[in-house]
C-alpha positions as CSV (number, residue, x, y, z in Angstrom):
1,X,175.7,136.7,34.5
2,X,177.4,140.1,35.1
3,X,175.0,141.3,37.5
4,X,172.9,140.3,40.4
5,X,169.6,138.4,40.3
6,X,166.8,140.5,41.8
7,X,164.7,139.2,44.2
8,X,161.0,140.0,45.1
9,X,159.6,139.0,48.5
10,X,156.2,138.1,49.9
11,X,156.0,137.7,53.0
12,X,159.1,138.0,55.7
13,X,158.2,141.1,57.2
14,X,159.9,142.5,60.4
15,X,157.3,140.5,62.4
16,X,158.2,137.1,61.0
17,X,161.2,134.9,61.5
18,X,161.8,133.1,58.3
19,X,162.2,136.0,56.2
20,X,165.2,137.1,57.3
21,X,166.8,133.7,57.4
22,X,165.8,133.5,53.6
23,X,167.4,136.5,53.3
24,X,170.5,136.2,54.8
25,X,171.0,132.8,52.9
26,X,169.7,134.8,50.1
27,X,172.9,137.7,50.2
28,X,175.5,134.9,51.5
29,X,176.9,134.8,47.9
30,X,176.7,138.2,46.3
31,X,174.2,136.9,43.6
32,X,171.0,138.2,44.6
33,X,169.4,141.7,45.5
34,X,165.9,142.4,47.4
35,X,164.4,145.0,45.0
36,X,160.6,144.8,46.0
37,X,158.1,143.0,48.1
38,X,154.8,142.7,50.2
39,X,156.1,142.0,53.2
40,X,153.0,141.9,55.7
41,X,149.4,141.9,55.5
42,X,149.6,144.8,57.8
43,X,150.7,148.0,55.3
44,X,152.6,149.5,58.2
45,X,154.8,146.6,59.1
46,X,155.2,145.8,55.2
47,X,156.1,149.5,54.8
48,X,158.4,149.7,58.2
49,X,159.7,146.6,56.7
50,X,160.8,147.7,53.3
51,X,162.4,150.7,54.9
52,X,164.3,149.0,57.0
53,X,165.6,147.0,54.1
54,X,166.3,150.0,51.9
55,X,163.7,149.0,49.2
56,X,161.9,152.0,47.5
57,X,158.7,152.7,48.7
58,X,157.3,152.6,45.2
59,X,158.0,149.3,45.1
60,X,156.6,148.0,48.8
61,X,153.3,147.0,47.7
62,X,150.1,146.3,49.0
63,X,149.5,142.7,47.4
64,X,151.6,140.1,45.9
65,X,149.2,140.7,42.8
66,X,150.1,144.4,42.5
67,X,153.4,143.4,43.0
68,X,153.5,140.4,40.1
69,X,151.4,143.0,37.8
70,X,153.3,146.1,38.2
71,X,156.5,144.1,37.9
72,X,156.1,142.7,34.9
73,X,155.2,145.8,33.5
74,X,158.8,146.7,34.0
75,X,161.5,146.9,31.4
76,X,163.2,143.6,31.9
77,X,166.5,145.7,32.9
78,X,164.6,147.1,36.1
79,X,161.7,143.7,36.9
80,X,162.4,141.2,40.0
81,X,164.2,138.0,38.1
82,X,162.0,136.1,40.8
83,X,159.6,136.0,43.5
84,X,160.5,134.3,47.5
85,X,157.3,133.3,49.2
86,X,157.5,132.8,53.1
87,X,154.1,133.1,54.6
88,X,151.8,130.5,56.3
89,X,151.1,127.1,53.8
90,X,147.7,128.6,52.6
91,X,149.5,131.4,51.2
92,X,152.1,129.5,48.8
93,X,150.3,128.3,46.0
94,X,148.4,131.7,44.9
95,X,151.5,133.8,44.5
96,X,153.8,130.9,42.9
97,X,151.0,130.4,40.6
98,X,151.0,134.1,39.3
99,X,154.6,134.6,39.4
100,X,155.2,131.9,37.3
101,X,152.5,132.4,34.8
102,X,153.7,135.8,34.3
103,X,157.4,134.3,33.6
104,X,159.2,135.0,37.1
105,X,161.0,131.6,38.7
106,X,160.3,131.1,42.7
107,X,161.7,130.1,45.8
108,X,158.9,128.9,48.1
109,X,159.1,127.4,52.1
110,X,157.8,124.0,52.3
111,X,155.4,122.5,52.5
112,X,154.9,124.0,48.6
113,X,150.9,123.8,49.4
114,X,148.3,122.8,50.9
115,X,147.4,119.9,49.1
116,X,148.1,117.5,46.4
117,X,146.1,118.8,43.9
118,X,147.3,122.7,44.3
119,X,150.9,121.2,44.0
120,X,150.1,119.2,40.9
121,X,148.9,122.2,39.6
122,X,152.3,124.4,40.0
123,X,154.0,121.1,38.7
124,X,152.1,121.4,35.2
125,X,152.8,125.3,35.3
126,X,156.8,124.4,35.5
127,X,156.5,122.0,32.9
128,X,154.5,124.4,30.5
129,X,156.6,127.8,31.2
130,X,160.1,126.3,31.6
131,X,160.7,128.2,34.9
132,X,162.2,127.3,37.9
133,X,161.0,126.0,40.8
134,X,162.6,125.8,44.1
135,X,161.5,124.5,47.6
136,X,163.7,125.1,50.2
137,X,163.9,121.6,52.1
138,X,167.4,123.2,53.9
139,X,168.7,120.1,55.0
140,X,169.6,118.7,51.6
141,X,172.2,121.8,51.6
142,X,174.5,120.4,54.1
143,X,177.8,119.3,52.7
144,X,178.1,116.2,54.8
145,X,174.2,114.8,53.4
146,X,175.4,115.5,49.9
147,X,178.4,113.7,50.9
148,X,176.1,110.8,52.3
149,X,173.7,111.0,48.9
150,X,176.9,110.3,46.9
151,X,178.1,107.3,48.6
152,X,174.8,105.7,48.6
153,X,175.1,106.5,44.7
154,X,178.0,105.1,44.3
155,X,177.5,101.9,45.9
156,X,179.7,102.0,48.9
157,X,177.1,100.7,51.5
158,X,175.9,98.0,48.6
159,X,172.0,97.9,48.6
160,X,170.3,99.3,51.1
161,X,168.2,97.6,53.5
162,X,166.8,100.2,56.2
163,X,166.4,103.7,56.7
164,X,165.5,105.6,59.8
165,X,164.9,109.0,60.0
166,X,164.0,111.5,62.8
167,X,162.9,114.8,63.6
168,X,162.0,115.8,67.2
169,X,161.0,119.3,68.4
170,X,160.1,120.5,71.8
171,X,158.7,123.8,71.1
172,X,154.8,123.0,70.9
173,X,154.6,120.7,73.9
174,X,152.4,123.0,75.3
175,X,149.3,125.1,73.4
176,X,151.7,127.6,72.7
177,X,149.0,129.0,69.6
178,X,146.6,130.2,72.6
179,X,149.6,131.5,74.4
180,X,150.6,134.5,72.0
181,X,153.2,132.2,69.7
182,X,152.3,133.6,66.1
183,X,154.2,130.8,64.6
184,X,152.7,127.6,66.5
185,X,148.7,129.8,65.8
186,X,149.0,129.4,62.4
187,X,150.7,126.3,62.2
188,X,148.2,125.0,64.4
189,X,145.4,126.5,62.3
190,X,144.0,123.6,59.5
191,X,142.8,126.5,57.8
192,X,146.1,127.9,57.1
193,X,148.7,125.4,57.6
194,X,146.3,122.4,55.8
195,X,145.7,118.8,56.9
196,X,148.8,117.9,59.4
197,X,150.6,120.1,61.7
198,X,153.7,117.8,62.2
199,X,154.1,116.2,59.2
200,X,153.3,119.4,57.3
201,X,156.4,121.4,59.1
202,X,158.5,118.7,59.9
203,X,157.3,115.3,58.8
204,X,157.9,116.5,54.6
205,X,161.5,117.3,55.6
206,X,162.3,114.2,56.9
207,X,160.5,112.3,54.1
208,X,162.8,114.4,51.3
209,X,165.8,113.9,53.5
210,X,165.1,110.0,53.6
211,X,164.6,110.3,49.6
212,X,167.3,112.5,49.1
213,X,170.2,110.4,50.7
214,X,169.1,107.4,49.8
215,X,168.0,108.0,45.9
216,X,164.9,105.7,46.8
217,X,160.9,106.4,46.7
218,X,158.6,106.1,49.5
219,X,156.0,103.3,47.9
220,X,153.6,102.8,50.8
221,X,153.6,103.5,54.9
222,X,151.8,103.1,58.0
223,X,151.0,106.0,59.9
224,X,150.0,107.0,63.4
225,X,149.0,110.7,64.4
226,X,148.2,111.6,67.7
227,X,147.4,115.1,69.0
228,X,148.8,114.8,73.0
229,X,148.6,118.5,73.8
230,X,145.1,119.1,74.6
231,X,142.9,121.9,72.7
232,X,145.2,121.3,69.9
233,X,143.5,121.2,66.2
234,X,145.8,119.3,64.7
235,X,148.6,116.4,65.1
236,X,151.5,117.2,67.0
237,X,153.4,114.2,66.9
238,X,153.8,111.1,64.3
239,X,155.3,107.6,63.4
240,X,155.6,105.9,60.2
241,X,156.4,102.8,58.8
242,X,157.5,102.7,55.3
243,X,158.4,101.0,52.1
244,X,160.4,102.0,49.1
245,X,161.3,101.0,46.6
246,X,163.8,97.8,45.4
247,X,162.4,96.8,48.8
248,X,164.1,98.5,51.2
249,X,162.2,99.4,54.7
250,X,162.2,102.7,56.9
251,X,161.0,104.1,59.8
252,X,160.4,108.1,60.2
253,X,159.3,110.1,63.5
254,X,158.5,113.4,63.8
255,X,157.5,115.0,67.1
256,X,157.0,118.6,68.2
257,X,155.7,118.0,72.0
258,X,159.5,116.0,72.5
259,X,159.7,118.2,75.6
260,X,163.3,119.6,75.9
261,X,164.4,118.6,72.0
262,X,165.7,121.3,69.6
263,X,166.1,120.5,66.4
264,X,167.5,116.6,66.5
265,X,166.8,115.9,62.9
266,X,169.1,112.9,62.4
267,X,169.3,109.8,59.6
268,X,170.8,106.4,59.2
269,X,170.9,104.3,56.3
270,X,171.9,100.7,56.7
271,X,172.7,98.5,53.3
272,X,174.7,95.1,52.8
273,X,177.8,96.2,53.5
274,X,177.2,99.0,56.1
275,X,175.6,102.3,57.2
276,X,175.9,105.8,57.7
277,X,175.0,108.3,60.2
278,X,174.1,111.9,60.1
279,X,172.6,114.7,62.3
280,X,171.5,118.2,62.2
281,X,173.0,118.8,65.7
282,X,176.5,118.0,64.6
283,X,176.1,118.8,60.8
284,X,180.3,118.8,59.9
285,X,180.1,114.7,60.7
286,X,179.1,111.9,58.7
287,X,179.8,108.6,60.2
288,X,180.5,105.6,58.5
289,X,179.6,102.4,60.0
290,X,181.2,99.2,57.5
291,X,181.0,95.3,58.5
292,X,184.4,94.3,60.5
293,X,186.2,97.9,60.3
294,X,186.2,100.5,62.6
295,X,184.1,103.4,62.4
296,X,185.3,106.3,60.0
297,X,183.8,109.9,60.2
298,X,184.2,111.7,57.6
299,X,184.4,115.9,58.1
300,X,183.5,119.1,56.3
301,X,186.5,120.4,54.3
302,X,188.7,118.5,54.3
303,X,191.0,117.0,50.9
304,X,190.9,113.5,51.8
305,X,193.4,111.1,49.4
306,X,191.3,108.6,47.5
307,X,190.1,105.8,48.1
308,X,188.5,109.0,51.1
309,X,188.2,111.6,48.5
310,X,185.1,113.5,49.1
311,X,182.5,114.0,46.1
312,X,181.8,117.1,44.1
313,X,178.2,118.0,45.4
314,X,180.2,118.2,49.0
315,X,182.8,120.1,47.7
316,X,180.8,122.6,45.9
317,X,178.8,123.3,48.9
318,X,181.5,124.0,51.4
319,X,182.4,127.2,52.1
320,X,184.7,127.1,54.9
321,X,188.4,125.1,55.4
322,X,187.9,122.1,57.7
323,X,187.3,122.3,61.5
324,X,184.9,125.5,61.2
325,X,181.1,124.8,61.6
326,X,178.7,125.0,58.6
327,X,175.1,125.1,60.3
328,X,172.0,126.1,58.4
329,X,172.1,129.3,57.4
330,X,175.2,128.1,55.3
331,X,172.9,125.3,54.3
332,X,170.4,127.7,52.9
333,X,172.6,129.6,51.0
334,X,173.7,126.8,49.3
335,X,170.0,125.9,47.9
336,X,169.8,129.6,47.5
337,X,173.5,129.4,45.0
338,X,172.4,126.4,43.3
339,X,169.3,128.4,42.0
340,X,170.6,131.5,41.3
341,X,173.6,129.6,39.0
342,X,170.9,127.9,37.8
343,X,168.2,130.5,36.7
344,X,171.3,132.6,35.4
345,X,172.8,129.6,33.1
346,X,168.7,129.8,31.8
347,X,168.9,133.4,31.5
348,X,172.2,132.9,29.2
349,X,171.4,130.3,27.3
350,X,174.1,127.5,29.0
351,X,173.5,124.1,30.9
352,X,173.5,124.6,34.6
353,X,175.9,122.3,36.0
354,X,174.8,119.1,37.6
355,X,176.1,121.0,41.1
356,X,174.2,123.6,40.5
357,X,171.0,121.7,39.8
358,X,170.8,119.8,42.7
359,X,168.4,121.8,44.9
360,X,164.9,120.6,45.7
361,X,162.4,121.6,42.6
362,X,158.7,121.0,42.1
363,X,158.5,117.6,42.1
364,X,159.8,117.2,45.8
365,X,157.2,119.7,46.5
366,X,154.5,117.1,45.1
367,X,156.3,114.4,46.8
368,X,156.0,116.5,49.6
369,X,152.2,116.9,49.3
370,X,152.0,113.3,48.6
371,X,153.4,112.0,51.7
372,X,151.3,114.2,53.8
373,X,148.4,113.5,52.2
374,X,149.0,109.4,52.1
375,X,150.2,110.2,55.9
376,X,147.0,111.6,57.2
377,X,144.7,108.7,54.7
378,X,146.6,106.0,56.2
379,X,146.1,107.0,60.1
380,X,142.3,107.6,59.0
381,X,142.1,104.4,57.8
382,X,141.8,100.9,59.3
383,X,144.0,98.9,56.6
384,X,147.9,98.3,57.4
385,X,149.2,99.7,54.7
386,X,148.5,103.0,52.3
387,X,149.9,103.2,48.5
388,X,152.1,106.0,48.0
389,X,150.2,107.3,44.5
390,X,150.7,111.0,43.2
């Protein structure tokens, strides 16, 4: 296209943290403009907000309804091209709803609602309208994991056997939602963040990252949820046994009272031939583990001659030459390029590259809902094992 897609935003006010890491991932690229938004509940921080980010006052609003209503109204030289939701879980599935019914495409944080049946719902609303969909699971942006996802493809590790994956955090290892924390009270509230508190925020992107790099569905698990920090309303730390499909195994842990952890999200994949590492923490690395050879790690940005050559998903996503870290924010804008190439290829009337389509779409987001629904069933319930059914 021969201009820039305009974005609308709900939520990401200047009293949230999210936003402006959407943002920023948003702008990396030059393809996308903030042009409206309801950035707070509170009008004054929504309005501060918009100022601050040189949107028209006109065009702050007081609800994401007005704002999808008055929008659309719009001559279609002037509307948003799209609405970005980043508020709490309970408030994901109302404004996607709207904006897609009234013919706008979304980005939306994860987990893309609070239950199975909501996501369903947006799933049948993609399928019916022909818009876009995408949830921003960031770590499937990372070069090096689309690196990974393409060797698995390909064979290289032959078939796979095992798959562990990990996230542990630190950051709620006390009751930090009684302690002024805005993030941890709503996170910790069932009422707005829905039936898991770890698995909800961290559990569903270790799920799609252990579907993503492996190209393999979770079929059935095992779960256990505990809540350690006392006064807590929901879980706070989890393990899970799984099964996917053509029978390999997994294991997947996500913690948020691992006192001292950051952000350790890390994933191995182990198949006839060998394995692969990969980790959050050191995001330009993939290492390559084969039977009777030593280990190879493969980097970020580099031309490697064949038989090393790395794939065009990596590639395409790297922005930088070799030896410079790409960390998330790059990761984000990649999800954030993908769609916008994609919804402007729509908008024109030409196939979006398979490159450009590979960003996480609707039906992660039920897969997502799935898992933590199946997740909190299968600690609930006595029998070993829980059928993974959406």
């Amino acid at each position: 296209m021969k201009r820039k897609l305009r974005m609308g935003m709900v939520g990401g006010g200047n009293d949230a943290f999210i936003g402006a890491v959407h943002r920023i991932a948003a702008f990396m690229d030059g393809k996308i403009e903030l042009v409206c938004g309801t950035f707070s509940v509170n009008r004054e921080v929504s309005l501060k907000s918009g100022q601050d980010l040189f949107v028209p006052e006109e065009r702050v609003y007081e609800t994401y309804e007005q704002m999808i209503a008055e929008e659309a109204k719009l001559p279609e030289g002037e509307r948003m091209d799209f609405v970005t939701i980043v508020t709490p879980n309970f408030l994901h599935f109302g404004p996607a709803k709207l904006a897609l019914e009234n013919g706008f495409d979304v980005v939306v944080e994860k987990p893309m609602t609070v239950s199975l049946e909501e996501a369903q719902e947006l799933k049948e609303i993609v399928e019916r309208t022909g818009k876009t969909l995408c949830l921003t699971h960031t770590y499937s942006g990372y070069p090096m994991v689309k690196q990974a996802k393409a060797m698995v493809k390909d064979g290289h590790f032959g078939k796979i056997r095992k798959i562990v994956v990990e996230y542990p955090q630190g950051w709620l290892s006390r009751l930090s939602e009684r302690e002024g924390n805005a993030g941890a009270a709503w996170r910790a509230d069932p009422k707005r963040s829905g039936k898991s508190l770890v698995m909800g925020d961290i559990g569903t992107h270790a799920a799609h990252l252990a579907e993503y790099v492996s190209g393999l569905k979770i079929t059935e698990l095992c779960a256990d949820l505990t809540t350690f920090v006392e006064g807590r309303l929901l879980d706070d730390d989890g393990s899970v046994l799984l099964h996917f499909e053509q029978g390999a195994k997994g294991v997947l842990m996500a913690s948020q009272i691992s006192a001292g952890e950051e952000n350790a999200v890390r994933i191995r994949i182990y198949g006839e031939k060998g394995g692969l590492e990969w980790a959050n923490e050191d995001p330009n690395n993939l290492i390559i583990k084969m039977l009777d050879q030593p280990r190879q790690i493969y980097r970020t940005g580099n031309a490697y001659a064949a038989p090393f050559t790395l794939s065009s998903f990596a590639t395409h996503n790297t922005r930088i030459p070799a030896g410079h870290p790409e960390g998330l924010l790059e990761s984000f804008a990649n999800i954030y390029r993908n769609f916008a190439l994609t919804v402007s290829a729509k908008k024109e009337g030409t196939e979006p590259s398979a490159e450009a389509l590979d960003f996480p779409n609707v039906y992660d987001g039920v897969r997502g809902m799935a898992f933590i629904e199946t997740v909190v069933k299968s600690n609930e319930s006595n029998e070993k094992w829980t059928k993974f059914v959406i």
